[in-house]
C-alpha positions as CSV (number, residue, x, y, z in Angstrom):
1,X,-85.3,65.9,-103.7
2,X,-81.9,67.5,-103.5
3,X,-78.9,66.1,-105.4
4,X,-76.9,64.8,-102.3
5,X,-80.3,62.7,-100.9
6,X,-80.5,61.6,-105.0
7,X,-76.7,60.5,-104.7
8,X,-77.3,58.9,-101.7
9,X,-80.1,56.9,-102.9
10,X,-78.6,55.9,-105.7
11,X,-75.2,54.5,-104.1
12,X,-77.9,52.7,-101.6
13,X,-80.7,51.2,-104.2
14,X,-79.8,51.4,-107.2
15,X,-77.5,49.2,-109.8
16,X,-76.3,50.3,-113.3
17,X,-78.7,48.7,-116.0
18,X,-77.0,47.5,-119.2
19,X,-77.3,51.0,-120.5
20,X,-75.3,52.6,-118.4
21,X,-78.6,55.2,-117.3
22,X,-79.3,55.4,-113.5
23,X,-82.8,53.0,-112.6
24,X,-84.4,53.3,-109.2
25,X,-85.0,50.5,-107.5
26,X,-88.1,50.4,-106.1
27,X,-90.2,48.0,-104.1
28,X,-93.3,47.1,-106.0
29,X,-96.6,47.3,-104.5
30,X,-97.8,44.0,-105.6
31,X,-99.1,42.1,-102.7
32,X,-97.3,39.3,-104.4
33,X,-93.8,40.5,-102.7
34,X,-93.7,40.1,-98.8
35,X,-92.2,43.2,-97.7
36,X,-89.8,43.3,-94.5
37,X,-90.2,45.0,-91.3
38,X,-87.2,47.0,-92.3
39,X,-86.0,48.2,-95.5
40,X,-83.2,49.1,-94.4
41,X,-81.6,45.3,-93.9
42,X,-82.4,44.7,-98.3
43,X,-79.4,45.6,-99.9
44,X,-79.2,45.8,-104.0
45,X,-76.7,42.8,-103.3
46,X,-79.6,40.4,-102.6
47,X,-80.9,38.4,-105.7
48,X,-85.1,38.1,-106.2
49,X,-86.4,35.1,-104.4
50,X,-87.1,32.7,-106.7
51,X,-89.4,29.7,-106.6
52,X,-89.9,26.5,-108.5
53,X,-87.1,24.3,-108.8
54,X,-85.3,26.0,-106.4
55,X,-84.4,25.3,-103.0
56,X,-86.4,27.7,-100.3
57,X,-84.5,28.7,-97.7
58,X,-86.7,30.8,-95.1
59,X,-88.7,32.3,-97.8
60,X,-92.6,32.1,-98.2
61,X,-93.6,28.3,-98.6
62,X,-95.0,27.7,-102.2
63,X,-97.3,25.0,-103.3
64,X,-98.3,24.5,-106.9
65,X,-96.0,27.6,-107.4
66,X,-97.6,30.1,-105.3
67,X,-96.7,31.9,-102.5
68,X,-98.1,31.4,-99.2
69,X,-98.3,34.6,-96.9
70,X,-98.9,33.1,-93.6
71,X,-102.3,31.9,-94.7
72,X,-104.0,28.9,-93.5
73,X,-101.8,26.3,-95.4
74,X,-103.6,23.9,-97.7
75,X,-103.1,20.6,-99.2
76,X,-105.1,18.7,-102.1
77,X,-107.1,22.2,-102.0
78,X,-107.8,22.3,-98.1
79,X,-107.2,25.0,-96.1
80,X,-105.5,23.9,-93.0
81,X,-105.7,26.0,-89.7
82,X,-102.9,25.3,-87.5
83,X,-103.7,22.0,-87.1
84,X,-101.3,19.3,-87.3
85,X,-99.6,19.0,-90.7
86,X,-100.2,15.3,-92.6
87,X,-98.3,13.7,-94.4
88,X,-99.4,10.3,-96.3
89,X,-102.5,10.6,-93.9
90,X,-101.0,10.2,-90.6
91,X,-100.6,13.7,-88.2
92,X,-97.7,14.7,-86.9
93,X,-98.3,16.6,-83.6
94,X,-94.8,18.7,-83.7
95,X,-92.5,15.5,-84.3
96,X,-90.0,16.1,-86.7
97,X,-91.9,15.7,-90.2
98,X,-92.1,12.2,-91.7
99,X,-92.3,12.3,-95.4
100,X,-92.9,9.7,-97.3
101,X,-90.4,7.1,-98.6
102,X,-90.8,8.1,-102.1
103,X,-90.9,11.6,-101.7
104,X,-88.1,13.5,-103.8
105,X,-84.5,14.3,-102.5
106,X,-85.4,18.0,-103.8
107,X,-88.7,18.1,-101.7
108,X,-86.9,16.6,-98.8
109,X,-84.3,19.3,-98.8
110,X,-87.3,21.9,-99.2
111,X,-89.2,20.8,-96.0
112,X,-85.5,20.7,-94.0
113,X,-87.1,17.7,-91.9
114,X,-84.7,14.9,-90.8
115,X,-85.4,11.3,-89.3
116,X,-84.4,11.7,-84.8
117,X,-81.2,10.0,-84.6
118,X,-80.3,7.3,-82.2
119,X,-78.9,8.3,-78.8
120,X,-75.4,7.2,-78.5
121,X,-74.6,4.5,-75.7
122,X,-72.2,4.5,-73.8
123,X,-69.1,2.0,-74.9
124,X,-69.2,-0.9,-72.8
125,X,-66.2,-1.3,-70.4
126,X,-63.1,-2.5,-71.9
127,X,-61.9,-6.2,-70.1
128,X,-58.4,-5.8,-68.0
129,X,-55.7,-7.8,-70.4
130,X,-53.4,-8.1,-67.8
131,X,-54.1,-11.3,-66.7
132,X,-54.7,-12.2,-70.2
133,X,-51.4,-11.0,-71.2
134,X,-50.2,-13.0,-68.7
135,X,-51.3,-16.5,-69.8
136,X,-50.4,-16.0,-73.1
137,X,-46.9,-15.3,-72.1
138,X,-47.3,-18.0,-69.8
139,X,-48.3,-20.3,-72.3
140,X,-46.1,-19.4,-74.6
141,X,-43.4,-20.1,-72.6
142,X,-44.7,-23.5,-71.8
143,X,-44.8,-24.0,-75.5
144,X,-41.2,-23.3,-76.2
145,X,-40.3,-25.7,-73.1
146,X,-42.3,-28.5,-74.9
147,X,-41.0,-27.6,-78.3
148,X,-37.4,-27.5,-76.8
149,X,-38.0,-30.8,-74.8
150,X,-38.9,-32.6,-78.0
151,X,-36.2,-31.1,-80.1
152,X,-33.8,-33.0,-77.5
153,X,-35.6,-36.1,-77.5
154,X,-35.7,-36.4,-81.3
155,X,-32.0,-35.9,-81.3
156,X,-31.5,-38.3,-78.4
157,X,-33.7,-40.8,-80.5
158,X,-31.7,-40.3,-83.6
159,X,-27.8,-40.7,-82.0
160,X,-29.1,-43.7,-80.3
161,X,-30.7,-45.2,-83.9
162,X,-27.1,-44.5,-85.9
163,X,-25.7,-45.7,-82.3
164,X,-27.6,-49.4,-82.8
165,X,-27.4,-49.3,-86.2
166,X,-23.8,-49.0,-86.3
167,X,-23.0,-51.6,-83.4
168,X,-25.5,-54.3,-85.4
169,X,-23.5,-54.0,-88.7
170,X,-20.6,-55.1,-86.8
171,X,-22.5,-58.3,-85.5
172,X,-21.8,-61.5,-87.5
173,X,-24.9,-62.7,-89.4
174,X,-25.6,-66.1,-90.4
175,X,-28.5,-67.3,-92.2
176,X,-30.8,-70.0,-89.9
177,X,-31.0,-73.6,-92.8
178,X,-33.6,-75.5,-92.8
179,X,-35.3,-76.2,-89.7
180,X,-37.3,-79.2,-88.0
181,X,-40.4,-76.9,-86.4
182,X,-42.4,-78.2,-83.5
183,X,-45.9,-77.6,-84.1
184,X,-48.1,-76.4,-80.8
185,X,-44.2,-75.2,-79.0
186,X,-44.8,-72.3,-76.2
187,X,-44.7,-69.1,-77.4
188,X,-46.7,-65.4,-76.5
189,X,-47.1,-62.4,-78.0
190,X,-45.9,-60.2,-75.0
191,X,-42.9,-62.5,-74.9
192,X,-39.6,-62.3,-76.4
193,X,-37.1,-65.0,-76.9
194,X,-33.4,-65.9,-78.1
195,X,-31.6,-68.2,-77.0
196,X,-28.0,-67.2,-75.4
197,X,-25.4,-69.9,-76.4
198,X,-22.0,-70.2,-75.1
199,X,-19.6,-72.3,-76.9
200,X,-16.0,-73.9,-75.8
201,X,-14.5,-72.7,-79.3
202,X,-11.5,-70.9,-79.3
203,X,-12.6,-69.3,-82.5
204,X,-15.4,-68.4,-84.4
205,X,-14.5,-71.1,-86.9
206,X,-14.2,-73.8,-85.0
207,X,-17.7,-74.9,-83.8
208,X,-17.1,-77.0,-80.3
209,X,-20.2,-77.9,-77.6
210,X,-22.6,-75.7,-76.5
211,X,-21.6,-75.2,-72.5
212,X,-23.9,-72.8,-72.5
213,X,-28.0,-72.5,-73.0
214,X,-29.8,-69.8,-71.5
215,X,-33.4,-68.7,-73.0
216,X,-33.4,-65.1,-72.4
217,X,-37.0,-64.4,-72.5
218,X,-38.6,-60.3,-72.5
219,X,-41.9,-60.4,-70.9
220,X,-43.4,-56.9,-71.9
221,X,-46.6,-57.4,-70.2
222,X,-45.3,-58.5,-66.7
223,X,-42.1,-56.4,-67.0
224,X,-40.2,-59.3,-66.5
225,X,-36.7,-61.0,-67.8
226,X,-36.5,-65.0,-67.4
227,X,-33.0,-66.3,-67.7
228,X,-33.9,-70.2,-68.2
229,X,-30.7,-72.5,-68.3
230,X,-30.8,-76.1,-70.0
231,X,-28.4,-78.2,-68.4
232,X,-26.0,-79.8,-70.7
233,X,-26.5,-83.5,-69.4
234,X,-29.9,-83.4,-70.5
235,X,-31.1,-86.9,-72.1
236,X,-32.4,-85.7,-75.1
237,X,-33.4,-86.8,-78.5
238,X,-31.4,-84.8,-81.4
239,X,-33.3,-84.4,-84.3
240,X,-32.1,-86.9,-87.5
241,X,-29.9,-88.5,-84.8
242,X,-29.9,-90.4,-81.5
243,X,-30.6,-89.8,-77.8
244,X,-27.5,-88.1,-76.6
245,X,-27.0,-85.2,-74.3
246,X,-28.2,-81.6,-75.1
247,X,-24.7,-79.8,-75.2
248,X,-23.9,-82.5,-78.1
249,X,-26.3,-80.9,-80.6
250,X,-24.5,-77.9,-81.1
251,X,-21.6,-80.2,-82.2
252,X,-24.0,-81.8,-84.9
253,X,-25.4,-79.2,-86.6
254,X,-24.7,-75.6,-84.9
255,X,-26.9,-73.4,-83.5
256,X,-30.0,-74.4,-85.5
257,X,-30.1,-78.3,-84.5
258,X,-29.5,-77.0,-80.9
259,X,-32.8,-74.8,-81.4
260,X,-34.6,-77.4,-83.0
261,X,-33.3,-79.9,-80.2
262,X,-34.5,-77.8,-77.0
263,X,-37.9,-77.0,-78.9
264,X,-38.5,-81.0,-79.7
265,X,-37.6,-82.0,-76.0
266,X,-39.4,-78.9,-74.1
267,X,-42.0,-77.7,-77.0
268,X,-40.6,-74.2,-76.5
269,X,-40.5,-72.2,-79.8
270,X,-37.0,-70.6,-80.2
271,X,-36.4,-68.7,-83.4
272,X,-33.4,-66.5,-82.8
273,X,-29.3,-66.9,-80.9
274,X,-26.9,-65.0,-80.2
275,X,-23.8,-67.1,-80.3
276,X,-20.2,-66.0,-78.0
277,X,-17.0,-67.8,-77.6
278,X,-14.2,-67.7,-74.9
279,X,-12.5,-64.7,-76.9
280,X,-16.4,-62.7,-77.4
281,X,-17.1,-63.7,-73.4
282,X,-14.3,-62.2,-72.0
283,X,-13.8,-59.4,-74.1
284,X,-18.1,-58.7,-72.9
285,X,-16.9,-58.8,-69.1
286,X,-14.0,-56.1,-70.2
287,X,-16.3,-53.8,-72.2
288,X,-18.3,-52.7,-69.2
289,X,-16.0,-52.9,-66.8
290,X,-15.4,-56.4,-65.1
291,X,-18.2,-58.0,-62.4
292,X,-18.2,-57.9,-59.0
293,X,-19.1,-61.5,-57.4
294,X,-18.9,-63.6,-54.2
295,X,-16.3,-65.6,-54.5
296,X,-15.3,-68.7,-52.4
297,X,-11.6,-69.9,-51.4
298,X,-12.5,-73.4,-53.2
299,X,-14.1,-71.1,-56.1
300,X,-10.7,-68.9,-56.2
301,X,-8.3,-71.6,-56.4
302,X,-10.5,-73.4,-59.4
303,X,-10.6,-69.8,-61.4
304,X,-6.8,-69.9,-61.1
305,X,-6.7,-73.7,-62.3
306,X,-8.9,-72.7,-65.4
307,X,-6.8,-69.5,-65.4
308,X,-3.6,-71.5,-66.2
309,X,-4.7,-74.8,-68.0
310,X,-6.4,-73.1,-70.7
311,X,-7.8,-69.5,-71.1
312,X,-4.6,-67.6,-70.1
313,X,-2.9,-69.5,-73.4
314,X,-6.1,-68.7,-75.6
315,X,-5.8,-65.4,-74.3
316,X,-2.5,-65.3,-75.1
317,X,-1.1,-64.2,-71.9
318,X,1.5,-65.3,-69.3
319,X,0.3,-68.9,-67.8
320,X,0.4,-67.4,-64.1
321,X,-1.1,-64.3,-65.3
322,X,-4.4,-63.0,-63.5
323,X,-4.0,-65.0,-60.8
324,X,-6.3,-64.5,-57.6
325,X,-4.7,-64.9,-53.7
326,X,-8.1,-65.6,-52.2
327,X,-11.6,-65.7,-52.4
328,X,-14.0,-62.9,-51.1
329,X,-16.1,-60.0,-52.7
330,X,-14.0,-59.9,-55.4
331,X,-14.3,-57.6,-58.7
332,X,-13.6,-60.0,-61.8
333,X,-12.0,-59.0,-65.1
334,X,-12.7,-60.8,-68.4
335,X,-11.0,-63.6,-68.0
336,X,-11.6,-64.6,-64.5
337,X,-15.2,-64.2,-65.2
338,X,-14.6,-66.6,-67.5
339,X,-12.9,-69.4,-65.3
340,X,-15.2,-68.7,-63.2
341,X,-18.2,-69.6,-65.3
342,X,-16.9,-72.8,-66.2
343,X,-16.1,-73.9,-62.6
344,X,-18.1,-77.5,-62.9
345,X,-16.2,-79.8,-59.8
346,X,-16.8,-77.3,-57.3
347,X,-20.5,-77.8,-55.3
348,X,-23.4,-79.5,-57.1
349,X,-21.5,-79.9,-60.2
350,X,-23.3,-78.4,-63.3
351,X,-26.3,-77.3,-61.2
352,X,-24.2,-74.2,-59.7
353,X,-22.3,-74.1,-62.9
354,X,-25.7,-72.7,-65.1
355,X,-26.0,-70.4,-61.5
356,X,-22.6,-69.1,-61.8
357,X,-23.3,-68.0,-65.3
358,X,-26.9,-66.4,-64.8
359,X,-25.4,-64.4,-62.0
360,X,-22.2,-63.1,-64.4
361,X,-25.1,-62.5,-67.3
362,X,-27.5,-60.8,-64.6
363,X,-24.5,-58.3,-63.7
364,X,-24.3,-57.6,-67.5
365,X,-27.6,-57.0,-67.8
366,X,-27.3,-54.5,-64.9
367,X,-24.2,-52.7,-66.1
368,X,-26.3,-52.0,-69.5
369,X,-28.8,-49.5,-67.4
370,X,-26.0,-47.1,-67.6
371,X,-23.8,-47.7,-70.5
372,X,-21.2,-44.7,-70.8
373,X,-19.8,-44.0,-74.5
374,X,-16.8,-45.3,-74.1
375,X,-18.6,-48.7,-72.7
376,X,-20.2,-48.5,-76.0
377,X,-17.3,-47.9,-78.0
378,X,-15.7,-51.2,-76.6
379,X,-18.1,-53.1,-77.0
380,X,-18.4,-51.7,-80.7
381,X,-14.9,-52.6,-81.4
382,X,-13.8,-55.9,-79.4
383,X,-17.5,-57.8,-78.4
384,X,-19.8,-57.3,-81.8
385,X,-17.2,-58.5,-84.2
386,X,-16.9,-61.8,-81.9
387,X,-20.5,-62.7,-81.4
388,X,-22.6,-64.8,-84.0
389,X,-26.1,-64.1,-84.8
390,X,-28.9,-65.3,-86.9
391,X,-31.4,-62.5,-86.3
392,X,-31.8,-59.8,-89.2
393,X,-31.0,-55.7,-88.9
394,X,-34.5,-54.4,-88.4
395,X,-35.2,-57.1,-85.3
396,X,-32.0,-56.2,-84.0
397,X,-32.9,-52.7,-84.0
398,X,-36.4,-52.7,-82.8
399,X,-34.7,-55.5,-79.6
400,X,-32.2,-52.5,-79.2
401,X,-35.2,-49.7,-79.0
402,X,-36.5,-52.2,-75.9
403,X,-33.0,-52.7,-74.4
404,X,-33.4,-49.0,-72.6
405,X,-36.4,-50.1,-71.0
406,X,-36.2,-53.9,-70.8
407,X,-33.2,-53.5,-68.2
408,X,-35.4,-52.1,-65.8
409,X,-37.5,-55.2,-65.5
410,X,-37.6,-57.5,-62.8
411,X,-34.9,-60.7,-63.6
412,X,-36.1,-64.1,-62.2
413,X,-33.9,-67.0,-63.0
414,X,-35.0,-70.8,-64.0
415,X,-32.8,-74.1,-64.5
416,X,-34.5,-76.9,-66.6
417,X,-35.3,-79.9,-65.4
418,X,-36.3,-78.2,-62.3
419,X,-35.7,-79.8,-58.9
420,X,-37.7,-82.8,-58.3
421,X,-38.3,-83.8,-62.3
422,X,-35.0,-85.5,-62.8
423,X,-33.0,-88.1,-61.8
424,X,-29.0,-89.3,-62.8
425,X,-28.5,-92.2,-64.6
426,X,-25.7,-93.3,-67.4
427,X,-26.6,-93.6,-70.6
428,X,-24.4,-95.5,-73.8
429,X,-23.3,-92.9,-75.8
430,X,-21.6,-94.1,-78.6
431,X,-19.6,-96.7,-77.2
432,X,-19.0,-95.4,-73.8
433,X,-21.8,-95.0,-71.0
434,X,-21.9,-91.3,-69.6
435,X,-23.5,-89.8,-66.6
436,X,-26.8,-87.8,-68.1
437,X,-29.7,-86.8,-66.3
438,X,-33.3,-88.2,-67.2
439,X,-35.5,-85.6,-67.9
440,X,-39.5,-85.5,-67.1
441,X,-40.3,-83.4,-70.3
442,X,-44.0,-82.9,-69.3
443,X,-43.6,-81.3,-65.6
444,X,-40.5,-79.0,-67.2
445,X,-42.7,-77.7,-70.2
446,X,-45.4,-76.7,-67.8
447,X,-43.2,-75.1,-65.1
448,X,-41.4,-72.6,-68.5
449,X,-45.5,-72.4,-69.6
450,X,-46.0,-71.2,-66.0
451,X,-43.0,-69.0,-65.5
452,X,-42.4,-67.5,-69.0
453,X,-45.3,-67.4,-70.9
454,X,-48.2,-67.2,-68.5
């Protein structure tokens, strides 16, 4: 062989031993070694296959750590022919080979078998949010209405608690003594009572006859206000004392022995009063802006009589102050309300007296629906300091909670005795006799039964 083909061999095949001395390398002819279909493609870069512990990748399968040259493969010392290869006893007709769960991660690697994977499906459709989006904004919004809405009302709720508060501070309380109770009187659970009484004192000190007695009774289950008026000629029996007319009790013992005296008589439980003088009266009518009332000629020249006799002087005020020129639909100030609540010798005497004061009390009523804050500010200052009470904070405050709503109810109006269970006789009182009216006390308890408390 010439030197150049001996060069060229050796730059192809050959590889420096450790020696430094030029070794062929030469394919040996053990049948051991597969030999390619072309020499050419081995390079001396390749490493020897090796076997064993090794991974195999595209070599000659070895079992027990021989080679297999495309012979028949064989297992636990079979030969197998091209049949199907088993695995654990079960064939596997050119599936992707199974091998058993325990088999070895190396062996797994080694067969370069894999499990089929799952075919992806296809994402399901996503649901349109618009209409979603839209409710939620929706709803939110209707949630910040609400939230807003309540916000208000809690504030509304809390100026109108400092608002009562404030006004029943300025009230006078007086403790109710002891009392002489009526067992079996009328009373209801839906049903609110006190008894309105309106003095001829000129002061709060000075204590007078009642003039005035009208049961202002809260239904909350009808949605119904009952003004009931006791005449003052009643014949009635005072407790501790003698038969005498109703009006007289007052006198006696104040507010309490006039309760006590209207529940003995008429078996009508009465626990609370509100007690008002000329000066609280007029100053009422003032506070929310006069009344407006039908007024007679023979009415209008009796308010100015009153007018200059007695209230313009209490008043303080000029005697011909105030003064009306006629009667008609006429809008009344504090003071002319007043005369004209104490008319008595115009008509049926005392019988359109009560009526003439339910009608002014009605309009009060009426002018509360829509109380403005300076209403409430006058009243504050020049009607709660004048008006007597026996009734304690926390009832004042949960009556005022009602007041809103109570002065929307229906108002009916009663006068006791009722027509037809009376008659007028005189009585000796004292040492004088005195026009009084005899009272059937049966028929009147069942008509305020009937029309209250029913």
């Amino acid at each position: 062989m010439s030197d150049n083909k001996m060069k060229g061999l050796k730059k192809k095949n050959h590889k420096d031993n450790s020696d430094n001395e030029n070794t062929i390398y030469a394919i040996p002819s053990s049948s051991n070694y597969p030999r390619t279909s072309d020499p050419a493609d081995s390079t001396d870069t390749q490493p020897l296959p090796k076997y064993g512990n090794q991974p195999n990748y595209g070599q000659p399968q070895q079992y027990s750590g021989q080679p297999n040259y495309g012979q028949p493969q064989q297992y636990n010392g079979q030969p197998n022919y091209g049949q199907p290869q088993q695995y654990g006893g079960q064939p596997n007709y050119g599936q992707p080979q199974q091998r058993p769960q325990n088999t070895s991660q190396q062996h797994r690697k080694s067969s370069g078998s894999s499990a089929p994977r799952p075919r992806p499906t296809a994402p399901a459709p996503k649901p349109k949010k618009q209409k979603r989006k839209h409710k939620s904004l929706l709803s939110r919004i209707i949630k910040k209405i609400i939230a807003s809405l309540l916000t208000i009302l809690i504030l509304l709720f809390a100026l109108y608690s400092c608002a009562s508060l404030a006004l029943i501070k300025k009230l006078n309380h007086q403790e109710s003594g002891s009392r002489a109770r009526t067992a079996g009187a009328l009373q209801s659970v839906g049903v609110t009572s006190v008894l309105l009484i309106g003095t001829d004192g000129r002061s709060l000190t000075e204590q007078g006859r009642s003039d005035t007695m009208i049961l202002m009774s809260i239904n909350s289950k009808k949605r119904k206000i009952t003004l009931t008026s006791f005449m003052r000629d009643c014949y009635v029996e005072i407790p501790g004392r003698d038969w005498d007319k109703l009006n007289a009790a007052y006198s006696y013992g104040g507010a309490d022995l006039l309760m006590d005296t209207i529940e003995s008589n008429f078996k009508v439980k009465i626990d609370d009063y509100v007690c008002v003088n000329f000066m609280s009266f007029a100053a009422l009518i003032d506070s929310v802006g006069g009344v407006d009332m039908d007024v007679s000629d023979a009415e209008a020249g009796e308010i100015n009589t009153i007018l200059q006799a007695e209230v313009n002087e209490i008043m303080g005020d000029n005697t011909f102050d105030d003064l009306l020129s006629g009667g008609g639909k006429l809008h009344l100030d504090g003071k002319q309300a007043l005369s004209y609540a104490r008319i008595r010798y115009i008509g049926n005497a005392d019988f359109e007296r009560t009526q003439r004061q339910r009608e002014v009390l009605t309009q009060v009523i009426g002018k509360a629906k829509k109380l403005r804050p300076d209403t409430i500010k006058n009243i504050a200052t020049d009607v709660m300091p004048k008006l007597v009470t026996n009734m304690e904070t926390p009832e004042l405050y949960l009556l005022s909670l009602r007041a809103p709503i109570a002065s929307q109810y229906e108002i009916e109006q009663i006068q006791i005795p009722a027509e037809g269970t009376y008659y007028g006789d005189s009585a000796l009182i004292g040492e004088d006799y005195l026009s009084v009216l005899m009272v059937d006390f049966d028929q009147n308890h069942n008509i305020i039964a009937d029309k209250v408390f029913s």
